[in-house]
N, C-alpha and C positions, 0 to 999 in steps of 0.2 A: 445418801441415807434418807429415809422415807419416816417427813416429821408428822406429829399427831393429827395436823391437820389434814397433810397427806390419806394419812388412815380414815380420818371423818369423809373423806370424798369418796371413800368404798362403799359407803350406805345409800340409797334414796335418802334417809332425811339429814344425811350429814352433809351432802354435797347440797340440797335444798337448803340447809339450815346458813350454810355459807353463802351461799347465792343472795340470801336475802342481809347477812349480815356485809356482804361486800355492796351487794346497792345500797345501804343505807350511810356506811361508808365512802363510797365514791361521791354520793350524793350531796355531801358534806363541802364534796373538792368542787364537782361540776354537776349543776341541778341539771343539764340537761343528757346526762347519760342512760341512755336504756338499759332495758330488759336484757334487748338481746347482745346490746354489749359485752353487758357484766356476765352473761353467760356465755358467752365467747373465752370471753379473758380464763375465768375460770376452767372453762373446757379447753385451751390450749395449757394453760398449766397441769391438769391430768394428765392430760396426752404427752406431756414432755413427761411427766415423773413415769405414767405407766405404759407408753409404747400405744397406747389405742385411746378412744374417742369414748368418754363415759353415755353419750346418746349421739343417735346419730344426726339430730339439728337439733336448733330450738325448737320446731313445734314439737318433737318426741316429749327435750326435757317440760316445756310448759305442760302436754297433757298428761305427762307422769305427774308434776309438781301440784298438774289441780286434781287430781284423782282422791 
């Protein structure tokens, strides 16, 4: 079943809005996690609920997210 949050990762700014709510998050646990971590982590969780890859690296999602 495909939860709300799931749903927010279908927008640009709902997967952006997650991205920075999960680094702030994580950051919490371990100060020294990245960027490109937490947007790893995130983008394998997509890809396991929707079968594909919501960008195809980090630089794509960075230059969408700084747009």
């Amino acid at each position: 079943m495909i939860s709300a949050r799931h749903i927010r990762m279908l927008t640009k700014q709902g997967f952006i809005g997650l991205f920075w709510e999960e680094l702030a998050r994580m950051r919490k646990v371990d100060a020294t996690i990245t960027h490109e971590q937490v947007y790893e982590i995130l983008e394998g969780e997509y890809q396991q609920i929707f079968g594909l890859r919501r960008y195809a690296s980090f630089r794509s999602f960075r230059d969408n997210r700084d747009r």
